[in-house]
Backbone bond lengths (Angstrom), bond angles and torsions (degrees), N, CA, C in turn:
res aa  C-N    CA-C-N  psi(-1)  N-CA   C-N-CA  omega(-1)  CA-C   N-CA-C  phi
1 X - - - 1.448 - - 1.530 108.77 -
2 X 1.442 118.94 139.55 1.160 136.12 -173.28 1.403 104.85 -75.56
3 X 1.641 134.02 126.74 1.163 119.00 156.07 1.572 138.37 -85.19
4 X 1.200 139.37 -176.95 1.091 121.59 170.64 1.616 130.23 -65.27
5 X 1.050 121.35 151.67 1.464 139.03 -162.72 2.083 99.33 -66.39
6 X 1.311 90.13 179.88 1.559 111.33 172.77 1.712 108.05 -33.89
7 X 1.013 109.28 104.30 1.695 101.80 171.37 1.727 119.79 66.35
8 X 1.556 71.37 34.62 1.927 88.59 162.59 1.358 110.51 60.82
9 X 1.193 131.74 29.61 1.589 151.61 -145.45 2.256 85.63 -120.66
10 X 1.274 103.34 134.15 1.592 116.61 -170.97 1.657 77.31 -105.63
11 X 1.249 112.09 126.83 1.565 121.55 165.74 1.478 112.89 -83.40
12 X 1.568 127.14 124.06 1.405 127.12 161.84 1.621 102.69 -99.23
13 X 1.449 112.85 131.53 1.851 95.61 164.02 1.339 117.82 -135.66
14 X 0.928 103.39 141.42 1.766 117.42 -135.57 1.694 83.82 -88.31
15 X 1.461 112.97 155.44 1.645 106.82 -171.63 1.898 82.00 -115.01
16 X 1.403 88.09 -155.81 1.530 109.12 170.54 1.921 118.35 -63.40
17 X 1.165 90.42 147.80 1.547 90.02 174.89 2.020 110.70 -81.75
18 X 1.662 108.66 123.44 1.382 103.03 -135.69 1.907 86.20 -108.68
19 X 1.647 123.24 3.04 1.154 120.62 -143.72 1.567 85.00 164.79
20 X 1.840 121.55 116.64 1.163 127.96 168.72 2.062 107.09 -26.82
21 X 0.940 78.38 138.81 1.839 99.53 -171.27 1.587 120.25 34.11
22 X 1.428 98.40 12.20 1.751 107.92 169.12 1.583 117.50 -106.53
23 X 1.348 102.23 119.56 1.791 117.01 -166.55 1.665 90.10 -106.95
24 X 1.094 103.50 155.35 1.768 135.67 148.49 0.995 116.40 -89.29
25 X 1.157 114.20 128.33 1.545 134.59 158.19 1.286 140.78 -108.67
26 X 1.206 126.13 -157.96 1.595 129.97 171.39 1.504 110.51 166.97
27 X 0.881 109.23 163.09 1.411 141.22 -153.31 1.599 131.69 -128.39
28 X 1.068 117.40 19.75 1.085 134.90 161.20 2.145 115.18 47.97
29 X 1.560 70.82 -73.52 1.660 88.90 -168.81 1.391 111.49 -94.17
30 X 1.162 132.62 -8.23 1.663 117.24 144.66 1.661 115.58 -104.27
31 X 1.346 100.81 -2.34 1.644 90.94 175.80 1.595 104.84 85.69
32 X 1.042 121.44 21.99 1.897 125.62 174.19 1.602 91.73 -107.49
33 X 1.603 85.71 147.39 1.579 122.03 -160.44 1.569 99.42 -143.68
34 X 1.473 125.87 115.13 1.786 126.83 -179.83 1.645 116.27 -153.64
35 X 1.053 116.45 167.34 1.376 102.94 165.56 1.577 108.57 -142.82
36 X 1.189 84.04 153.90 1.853 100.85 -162.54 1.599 119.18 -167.05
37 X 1.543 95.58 143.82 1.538 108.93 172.64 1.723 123.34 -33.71
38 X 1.490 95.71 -41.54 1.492 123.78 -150.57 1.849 98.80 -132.00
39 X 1.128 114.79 64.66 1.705 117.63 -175.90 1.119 120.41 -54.82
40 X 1.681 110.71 -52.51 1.453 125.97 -168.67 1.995 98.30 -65.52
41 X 1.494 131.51 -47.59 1.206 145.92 -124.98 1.958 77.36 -103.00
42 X 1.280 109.24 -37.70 1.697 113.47 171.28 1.559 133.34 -55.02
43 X 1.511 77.15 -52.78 1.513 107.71 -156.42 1.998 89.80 -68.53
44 X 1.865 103.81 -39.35 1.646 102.41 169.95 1.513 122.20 -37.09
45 X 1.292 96.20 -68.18 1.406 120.48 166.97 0.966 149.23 -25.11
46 X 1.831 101.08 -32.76 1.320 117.56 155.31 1.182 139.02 -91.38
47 X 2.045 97.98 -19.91 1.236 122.40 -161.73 2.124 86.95 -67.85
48 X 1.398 104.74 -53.10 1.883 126.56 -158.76 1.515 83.40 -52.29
49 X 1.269 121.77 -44.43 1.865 121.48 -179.05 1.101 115.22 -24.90
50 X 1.056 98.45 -75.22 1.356 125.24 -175.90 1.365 127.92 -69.99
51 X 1.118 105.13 -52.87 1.921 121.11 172.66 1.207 114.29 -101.22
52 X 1.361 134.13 46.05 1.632 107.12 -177.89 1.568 110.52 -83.27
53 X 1.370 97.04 147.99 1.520 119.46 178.38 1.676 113.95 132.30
54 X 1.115 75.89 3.05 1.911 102.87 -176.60 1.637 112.56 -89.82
55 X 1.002 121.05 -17.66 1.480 132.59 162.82 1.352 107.36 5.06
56 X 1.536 127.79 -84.90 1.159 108.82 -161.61 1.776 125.95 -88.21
57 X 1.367 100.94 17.23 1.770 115.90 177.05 1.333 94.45 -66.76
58 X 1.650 106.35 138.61 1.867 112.45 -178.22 1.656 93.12 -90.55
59 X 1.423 96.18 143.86 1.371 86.08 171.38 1.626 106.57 -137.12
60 X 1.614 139.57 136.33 1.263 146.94 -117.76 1.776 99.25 -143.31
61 X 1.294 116.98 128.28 1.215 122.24 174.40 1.868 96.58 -80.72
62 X 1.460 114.59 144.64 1.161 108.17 159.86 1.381 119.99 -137.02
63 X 1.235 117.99 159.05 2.326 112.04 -176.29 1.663 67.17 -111.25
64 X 1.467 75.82 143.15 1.675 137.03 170.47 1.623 85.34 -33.09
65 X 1.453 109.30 134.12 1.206 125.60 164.50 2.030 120.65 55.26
66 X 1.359 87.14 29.30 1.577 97.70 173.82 1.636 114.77 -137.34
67 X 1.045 101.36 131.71 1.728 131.85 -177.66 1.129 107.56 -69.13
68 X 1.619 140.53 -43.74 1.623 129.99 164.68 1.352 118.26 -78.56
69 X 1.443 124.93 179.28 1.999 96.92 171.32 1.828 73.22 -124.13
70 X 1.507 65.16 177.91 2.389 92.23 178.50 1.014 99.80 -82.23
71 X 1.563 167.25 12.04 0.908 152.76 -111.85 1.691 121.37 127.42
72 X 1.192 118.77 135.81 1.545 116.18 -172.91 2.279 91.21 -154.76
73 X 1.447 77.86 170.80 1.680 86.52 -167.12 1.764 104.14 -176.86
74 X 1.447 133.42 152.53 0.908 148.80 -179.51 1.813 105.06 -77.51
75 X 1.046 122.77 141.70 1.396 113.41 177.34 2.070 120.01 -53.47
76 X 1.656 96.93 -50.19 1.105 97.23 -172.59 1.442 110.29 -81.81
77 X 1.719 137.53 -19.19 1.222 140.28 171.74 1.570 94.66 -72.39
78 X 1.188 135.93 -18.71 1.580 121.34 -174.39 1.660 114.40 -106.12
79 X 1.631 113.84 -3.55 1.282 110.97 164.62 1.302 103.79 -92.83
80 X 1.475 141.42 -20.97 1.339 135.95 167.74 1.385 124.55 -66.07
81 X 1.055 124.10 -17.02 1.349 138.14 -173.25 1.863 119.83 -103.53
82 X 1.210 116.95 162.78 1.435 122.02 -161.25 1.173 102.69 -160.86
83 X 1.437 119.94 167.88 1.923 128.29 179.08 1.829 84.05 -106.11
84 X 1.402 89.36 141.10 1.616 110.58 161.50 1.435 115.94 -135.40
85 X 1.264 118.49 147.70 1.791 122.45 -131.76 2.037 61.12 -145.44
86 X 0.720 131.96 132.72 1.417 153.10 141.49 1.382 113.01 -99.81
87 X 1.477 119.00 120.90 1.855 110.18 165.34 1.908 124.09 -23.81
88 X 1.648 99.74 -23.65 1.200 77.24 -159.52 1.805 108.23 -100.87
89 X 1.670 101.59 25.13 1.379 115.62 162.68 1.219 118.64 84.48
90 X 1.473 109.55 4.25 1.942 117.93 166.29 1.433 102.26 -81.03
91 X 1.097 115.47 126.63 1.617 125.28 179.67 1.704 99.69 -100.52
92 X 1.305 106.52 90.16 1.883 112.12 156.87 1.345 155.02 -111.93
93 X 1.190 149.40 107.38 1.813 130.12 174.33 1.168 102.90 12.36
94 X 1.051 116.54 149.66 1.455 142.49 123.63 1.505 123.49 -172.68
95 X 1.575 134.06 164.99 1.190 139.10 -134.12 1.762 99.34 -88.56
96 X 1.817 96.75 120.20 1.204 106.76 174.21 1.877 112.17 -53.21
97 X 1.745 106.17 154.38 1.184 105.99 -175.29 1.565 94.08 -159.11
98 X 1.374 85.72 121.17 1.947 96.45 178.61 1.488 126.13 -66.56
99 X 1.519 101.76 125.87 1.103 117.46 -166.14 1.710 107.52 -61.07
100 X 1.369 101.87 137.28 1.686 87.19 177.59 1.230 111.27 -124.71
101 X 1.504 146.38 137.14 1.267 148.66 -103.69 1.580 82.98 -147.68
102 X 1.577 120.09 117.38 1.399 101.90 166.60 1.912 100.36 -129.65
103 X 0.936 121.06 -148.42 1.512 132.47 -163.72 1.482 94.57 -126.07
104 X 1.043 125.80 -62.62 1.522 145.77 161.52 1.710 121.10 -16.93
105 X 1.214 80.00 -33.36 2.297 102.08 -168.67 1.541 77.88 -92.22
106 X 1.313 131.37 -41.45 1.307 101.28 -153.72 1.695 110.12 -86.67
107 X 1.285 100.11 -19.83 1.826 122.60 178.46 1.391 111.89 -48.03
108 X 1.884 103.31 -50.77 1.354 93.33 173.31 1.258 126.70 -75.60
109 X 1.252 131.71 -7.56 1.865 110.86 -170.37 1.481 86.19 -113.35
């Protein structure tokens, strides 16, 4: 198992964009691989899965072949959080909320 990076920093590294505004990722240090709107806010998500108690480890989106990341975030402030795309084209945070999967959703369409 991979440990954390330079200054206790959890590496995310963002792959190719695989699907308009959908990136690949990975995860280094548990070995998770996904793709998503929101990588860094995922990649948390999976990291807390697996490891919780890890809360305040920063953990850093990075592009391929770079040593700083674009972006940095607390583990547990970055599994709470999500991208929101409003019609009116401001892309912002706001508080992740688990998707819930019913039989019912699918009946109607």
């Amino acid at each position: 198992m991979h440990h954390p990076g330079p200054f206790g920093m959890i590496r995310v590294e963002k792959g190719a964009e695989v699907a308009p505004g959908i990136f690949a990722f990975h995860v280094p240090l548990i070995g998770f691989s996904g793709k998503s709107s929101a990588p860094l806010s995922d990649a948390c998500r999976a990291i807390k899965r697996r490891n919780d108690g890890m809360g305040e480890c920063l953990v850093g989106l990075f592009r391929e072949g770079h040593d700083e990341p674009d972006m940095t975030v607390t583990l547990d402030v970055g599994a709470e959080l999500t991208t929101a795309e409003p019609s009116h084209g401001r892309i912002a945070f706001r508080k992740y909320r688990k998707y819930r999967f019913s039989a019912a959703a699918l009946e109607k369409k």
